[in-house]
N, C-alpha and C positions, 0 to 999 in steps of 0.2 A: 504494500500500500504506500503511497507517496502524498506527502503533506503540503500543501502550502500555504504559510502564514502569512500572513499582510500586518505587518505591524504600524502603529503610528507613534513610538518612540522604541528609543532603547530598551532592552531589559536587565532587569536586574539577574546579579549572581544570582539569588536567592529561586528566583521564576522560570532560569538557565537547570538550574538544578531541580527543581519540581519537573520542570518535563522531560528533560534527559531519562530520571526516574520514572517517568510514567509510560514514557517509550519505551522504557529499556523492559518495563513489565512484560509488553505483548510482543516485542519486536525478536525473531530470530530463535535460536535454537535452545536461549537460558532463558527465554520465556518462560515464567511464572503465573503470570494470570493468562486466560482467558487462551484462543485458539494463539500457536505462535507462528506468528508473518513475519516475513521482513518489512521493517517500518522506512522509508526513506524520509528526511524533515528538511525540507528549504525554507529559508526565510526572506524576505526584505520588506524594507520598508512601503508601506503603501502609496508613498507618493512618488515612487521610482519607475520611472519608465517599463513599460513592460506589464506594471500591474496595477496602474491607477485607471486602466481602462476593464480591469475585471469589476462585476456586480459581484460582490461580497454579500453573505449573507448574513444579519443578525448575528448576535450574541448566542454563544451556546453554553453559556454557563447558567 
């Protein structure tokens, strides 16, 4: 499965480290929770070229 975030600022260590963790759950072979996939995670910023022209959808939290 492959991810892509749209951010509108930096992140912190702290929210670096909560998703690593939470990827690192389902992602690949030491998968722990749930069926284990390889996870792919791309980021940038949403106002970068390339992806300020995607419809982003709401809040999933």
């Amino acid at each position: 499965m492959d991810v892509l975030v749209a951010l509108t600022r930096r992140t912190t260590e702290r929210e670096r480290r909560a998703l690593t963790d939470a990827l690192l759950a389902v992602s690949g072979r030491r998968a722990y929770e749930g069926p284990a996939r390889p996870v792919g995670l791309s980021h940038s910023r949403g106002d970068q070229e390339g992806v300020s022209g995607l419809k982003l959808p709401g809040s999933f939290s």
